[in-house]
OpenMM code with the backbone's topology and positions (N, CA, C; nanometers):
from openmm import Vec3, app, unit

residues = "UNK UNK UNK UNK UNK UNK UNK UNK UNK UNK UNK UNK UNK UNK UNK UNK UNK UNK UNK UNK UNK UNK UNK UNK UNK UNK UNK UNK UNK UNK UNK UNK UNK UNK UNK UNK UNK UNK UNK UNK UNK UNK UNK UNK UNK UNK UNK UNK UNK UNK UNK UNK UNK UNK UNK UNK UNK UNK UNK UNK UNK UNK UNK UNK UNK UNK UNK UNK UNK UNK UNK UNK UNK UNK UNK UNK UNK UNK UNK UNK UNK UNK UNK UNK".split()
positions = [
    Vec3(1.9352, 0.8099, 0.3394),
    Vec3(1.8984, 0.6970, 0.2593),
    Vec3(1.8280, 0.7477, 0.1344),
    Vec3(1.8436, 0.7327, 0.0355),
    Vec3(1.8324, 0.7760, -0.1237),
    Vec3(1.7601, 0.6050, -0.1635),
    Vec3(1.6467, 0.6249, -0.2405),
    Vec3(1.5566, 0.5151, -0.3236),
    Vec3(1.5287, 0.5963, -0.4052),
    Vec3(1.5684, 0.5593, -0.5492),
    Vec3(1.4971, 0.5760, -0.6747),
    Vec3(1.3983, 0.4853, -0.7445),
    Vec3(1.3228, 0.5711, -0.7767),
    Vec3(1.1882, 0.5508, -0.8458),
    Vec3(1.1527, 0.5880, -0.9449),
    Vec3(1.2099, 0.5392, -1.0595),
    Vec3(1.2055, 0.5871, -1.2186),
    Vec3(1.3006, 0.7023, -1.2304),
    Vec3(1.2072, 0.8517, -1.2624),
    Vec3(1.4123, 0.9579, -1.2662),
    Vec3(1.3526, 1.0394, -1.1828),
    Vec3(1.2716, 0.9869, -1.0244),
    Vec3(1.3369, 1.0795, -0.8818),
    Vec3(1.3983, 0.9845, -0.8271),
    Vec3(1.4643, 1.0653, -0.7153),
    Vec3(1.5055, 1.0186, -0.6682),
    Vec3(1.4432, 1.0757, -0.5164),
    Vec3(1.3901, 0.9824, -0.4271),
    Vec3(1.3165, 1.0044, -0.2588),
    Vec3(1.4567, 1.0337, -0.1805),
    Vec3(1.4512, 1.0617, -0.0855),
    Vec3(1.5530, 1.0738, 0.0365),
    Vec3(1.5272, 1.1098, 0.1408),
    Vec3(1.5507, 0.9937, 0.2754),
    Vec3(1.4517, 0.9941, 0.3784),
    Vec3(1.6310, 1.0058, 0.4729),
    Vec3(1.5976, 1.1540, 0.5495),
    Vec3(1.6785, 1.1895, 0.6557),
    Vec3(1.6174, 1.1819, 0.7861),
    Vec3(1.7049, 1.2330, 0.8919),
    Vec3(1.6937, 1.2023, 1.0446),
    Vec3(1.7371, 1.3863, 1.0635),
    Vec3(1.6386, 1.4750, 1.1207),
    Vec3(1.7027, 1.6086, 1.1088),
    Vec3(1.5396, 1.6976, 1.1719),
    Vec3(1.5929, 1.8242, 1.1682),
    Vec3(1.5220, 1.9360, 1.1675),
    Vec3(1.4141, 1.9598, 1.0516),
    Vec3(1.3282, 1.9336, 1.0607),
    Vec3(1.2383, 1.9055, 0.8916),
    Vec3(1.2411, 2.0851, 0.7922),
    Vec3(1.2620, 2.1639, 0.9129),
    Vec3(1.2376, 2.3364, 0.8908),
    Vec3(1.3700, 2.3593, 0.8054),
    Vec3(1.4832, 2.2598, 0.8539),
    Vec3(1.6294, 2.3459, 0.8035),
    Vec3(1.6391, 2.2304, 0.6715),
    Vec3(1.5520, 2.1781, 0.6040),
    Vec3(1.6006, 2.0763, 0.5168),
    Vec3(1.6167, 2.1727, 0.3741),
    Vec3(1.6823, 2.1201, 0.2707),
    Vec3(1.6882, 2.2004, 0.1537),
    Vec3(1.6635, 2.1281, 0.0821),
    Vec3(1.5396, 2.1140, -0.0027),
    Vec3(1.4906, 1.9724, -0.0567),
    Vec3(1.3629, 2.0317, -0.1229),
    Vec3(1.3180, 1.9960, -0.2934),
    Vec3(1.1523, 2.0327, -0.3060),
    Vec3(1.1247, 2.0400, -0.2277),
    Vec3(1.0557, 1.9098, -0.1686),
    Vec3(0.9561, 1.9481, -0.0534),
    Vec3(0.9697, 1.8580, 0.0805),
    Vec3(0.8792, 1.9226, 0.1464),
    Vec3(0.8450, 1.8205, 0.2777),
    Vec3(0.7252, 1.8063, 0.3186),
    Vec3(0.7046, 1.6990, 0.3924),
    Vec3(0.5524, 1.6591, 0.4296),
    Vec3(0.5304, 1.7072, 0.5174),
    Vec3(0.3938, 1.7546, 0.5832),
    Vec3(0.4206, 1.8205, 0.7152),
    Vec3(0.2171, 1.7266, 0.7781),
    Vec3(0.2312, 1.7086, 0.8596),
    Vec3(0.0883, 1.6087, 0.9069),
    Vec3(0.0218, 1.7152, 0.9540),
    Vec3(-0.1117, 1.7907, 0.8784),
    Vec3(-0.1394, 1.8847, 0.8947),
    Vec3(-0.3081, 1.8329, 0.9534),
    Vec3(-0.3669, 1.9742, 1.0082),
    Vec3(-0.5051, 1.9507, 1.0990),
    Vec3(-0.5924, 1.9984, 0.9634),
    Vec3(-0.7034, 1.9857, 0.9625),
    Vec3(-0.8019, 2.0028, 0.8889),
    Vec3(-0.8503, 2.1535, 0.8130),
    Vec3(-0.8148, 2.1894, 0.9343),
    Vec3(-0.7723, 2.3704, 0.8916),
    Vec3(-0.6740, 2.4290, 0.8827),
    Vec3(-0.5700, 2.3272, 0.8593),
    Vec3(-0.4618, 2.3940, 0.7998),
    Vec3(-0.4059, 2.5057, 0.8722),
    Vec3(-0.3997, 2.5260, 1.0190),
    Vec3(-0.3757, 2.6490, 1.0985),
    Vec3(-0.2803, 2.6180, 1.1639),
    Vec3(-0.1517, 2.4942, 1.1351),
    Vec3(-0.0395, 2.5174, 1.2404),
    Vec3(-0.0572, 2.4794, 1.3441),
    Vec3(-0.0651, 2.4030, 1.4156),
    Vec3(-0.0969, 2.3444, 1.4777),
    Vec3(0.0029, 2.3510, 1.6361),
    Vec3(0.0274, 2.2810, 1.7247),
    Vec3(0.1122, 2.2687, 1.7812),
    Vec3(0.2506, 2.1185, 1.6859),
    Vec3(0.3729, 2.1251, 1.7583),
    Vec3(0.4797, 2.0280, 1.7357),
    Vec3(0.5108, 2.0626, 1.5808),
    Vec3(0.5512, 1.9709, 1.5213),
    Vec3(0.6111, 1.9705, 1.4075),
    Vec3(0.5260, 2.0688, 1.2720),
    Vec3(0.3791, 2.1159, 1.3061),
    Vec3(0.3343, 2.1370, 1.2199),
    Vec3(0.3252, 2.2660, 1.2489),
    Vec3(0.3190, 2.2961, 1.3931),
    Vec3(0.3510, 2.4291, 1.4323),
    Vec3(0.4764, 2.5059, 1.4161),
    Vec3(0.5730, 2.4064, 1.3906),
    Vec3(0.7644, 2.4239, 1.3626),
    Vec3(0.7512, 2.5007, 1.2342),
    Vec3(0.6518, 2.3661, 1.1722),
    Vec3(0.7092, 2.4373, 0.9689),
    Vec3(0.6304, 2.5931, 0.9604),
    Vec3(0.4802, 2.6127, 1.0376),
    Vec3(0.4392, 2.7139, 1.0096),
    Vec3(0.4922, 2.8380, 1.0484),
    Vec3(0.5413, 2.8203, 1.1606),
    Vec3(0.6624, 2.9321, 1.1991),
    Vec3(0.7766, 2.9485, 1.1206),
    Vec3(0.8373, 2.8196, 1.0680),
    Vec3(0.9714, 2.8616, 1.0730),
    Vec3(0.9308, 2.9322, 0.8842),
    Vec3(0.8451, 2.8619, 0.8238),
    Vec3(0.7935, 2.9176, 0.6599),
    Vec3(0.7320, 3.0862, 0.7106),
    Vec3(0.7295, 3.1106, 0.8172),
    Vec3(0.6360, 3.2360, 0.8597),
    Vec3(0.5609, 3.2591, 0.7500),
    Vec3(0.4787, 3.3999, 0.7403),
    Vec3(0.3392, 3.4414, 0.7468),
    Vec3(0.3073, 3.4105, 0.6129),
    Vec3(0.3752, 3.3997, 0.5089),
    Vec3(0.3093, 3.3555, 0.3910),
    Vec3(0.2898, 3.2254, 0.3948),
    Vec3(0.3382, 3.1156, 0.4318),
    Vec3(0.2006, 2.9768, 0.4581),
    Vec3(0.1002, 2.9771, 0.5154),
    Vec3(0.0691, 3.0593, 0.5985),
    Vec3(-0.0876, 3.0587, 0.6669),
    Vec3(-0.1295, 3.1308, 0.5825),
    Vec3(-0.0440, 3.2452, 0.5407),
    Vec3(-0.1775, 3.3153, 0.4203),
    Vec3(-0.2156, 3.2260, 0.3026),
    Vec3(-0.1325, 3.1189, 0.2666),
    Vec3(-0.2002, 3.0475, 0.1528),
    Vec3(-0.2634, 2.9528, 0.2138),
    Vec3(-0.2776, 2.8708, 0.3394),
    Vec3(-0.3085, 2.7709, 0.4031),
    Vec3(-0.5026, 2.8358, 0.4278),
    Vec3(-0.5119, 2.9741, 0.4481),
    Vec3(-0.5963, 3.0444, 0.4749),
    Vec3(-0.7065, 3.0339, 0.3364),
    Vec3(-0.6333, 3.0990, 0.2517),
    Vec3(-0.6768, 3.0955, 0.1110),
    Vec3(-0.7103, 3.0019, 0.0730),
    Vec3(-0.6588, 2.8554, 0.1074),
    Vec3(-0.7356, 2.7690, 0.0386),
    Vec3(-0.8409, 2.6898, 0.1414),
    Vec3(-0.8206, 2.7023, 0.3033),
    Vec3(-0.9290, 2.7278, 0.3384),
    Vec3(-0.9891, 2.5630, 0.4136),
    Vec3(-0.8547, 2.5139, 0.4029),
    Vec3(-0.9302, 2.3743, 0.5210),
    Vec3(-0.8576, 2.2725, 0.3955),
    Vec3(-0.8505, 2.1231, 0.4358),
    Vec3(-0.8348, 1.9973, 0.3603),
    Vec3(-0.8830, 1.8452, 0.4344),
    Vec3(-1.0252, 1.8231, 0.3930),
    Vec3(-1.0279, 1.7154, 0.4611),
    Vec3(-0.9338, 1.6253, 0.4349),
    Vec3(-0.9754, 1.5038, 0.5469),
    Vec3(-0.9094, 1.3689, 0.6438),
    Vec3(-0.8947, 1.2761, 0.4982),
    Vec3(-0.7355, 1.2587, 0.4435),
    Vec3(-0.7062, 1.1678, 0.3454),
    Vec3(-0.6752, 1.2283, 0.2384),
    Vec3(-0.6905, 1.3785, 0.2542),
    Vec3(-0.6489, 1.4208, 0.0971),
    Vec3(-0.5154, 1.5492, 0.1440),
    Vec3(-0.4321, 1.6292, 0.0726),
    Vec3(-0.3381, 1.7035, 0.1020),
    Vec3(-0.3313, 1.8325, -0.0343),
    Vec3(-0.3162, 1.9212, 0.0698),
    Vec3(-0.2641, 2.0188, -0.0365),
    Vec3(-0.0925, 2.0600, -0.0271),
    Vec3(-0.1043, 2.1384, -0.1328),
    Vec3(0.1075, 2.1884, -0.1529),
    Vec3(0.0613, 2.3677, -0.1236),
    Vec3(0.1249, 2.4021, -0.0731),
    Vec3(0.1776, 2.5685, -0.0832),
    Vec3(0.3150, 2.5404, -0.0847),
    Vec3(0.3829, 2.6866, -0.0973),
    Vec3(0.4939, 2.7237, -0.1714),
    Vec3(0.5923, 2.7237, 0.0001),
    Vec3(0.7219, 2.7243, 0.0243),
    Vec3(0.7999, 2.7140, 0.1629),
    Vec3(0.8108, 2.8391, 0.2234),
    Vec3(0.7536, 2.9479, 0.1683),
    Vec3(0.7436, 3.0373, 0.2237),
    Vec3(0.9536, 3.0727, 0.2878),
    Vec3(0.9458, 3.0964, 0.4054),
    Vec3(1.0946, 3.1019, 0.4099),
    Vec3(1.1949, 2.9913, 0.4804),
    Vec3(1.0916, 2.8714, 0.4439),
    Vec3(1.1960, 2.7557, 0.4486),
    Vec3(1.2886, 2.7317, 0.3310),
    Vec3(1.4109, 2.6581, 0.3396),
    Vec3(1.4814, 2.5821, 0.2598),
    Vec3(1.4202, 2.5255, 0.1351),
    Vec3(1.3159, 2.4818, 0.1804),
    Vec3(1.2454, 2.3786, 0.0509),
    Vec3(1.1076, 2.4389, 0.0428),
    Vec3(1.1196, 2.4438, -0.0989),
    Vec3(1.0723, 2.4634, -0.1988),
    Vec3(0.9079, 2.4942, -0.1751),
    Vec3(0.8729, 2.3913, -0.1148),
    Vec3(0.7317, 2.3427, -0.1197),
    Vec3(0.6895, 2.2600, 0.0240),
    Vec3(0.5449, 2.3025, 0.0494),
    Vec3(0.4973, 2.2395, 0.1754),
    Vec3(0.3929, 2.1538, 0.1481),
    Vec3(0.4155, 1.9792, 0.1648),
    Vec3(0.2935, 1.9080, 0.1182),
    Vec3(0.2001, 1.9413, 0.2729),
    Vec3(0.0990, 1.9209, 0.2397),
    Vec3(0.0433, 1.9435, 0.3842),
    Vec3(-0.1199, 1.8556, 0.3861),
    Vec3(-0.0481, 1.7536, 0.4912),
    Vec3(-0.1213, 1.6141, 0.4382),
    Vec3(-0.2038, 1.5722, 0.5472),
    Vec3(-0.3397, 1.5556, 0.5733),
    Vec3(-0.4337, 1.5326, 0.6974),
    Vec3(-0.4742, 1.4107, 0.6766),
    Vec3(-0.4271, 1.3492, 0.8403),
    Vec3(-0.4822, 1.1866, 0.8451),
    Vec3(-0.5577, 1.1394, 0.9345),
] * unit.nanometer
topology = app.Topology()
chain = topology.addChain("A")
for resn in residues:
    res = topology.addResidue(resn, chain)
    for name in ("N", "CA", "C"):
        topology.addAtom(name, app.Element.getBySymbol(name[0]), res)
């Protein structure tokens, strides 16, 4: 499903979030940013060791706010990494 919003365009799939090829993806991250178990544990593995080293570096994100690192060796591009 594709919704545009001025000149992006969003696109919300049904899939493997690790094998997507896309800027970015959201990933529901813990406070320290350490990978967690399930889906957040998926992206940090499957991006291996350079997202925890930047997840490290920047060192925590409180409850409501998100940071981006780079996909490390995922598909896409970029990892939003968003704590709720």
């Amino acid at each position: 499903m594709d919704i545009k919003i001025r000149n992006a365009t969003l696109s919300l799939v049904q899939g493997d979030i690790t094998l997507q090829e896309t800027d970015a993806i959201v990933n529901a991250a813990n406070t320290r940013l350490e990978g967690g178990a399930g889906v957040d544990g998926a992206i940090h593995a499957a991006g291996g060791p350079s997202i925890m080293a930047e997840c490290s570096r920047i060192g925590g994100c409180p409850t409501g706010q998100a940071v981006i690192t780079a996909g490390g060796s995922l598909k896409a591009r970029y990892v939003i990494h968003t704590v709720g």
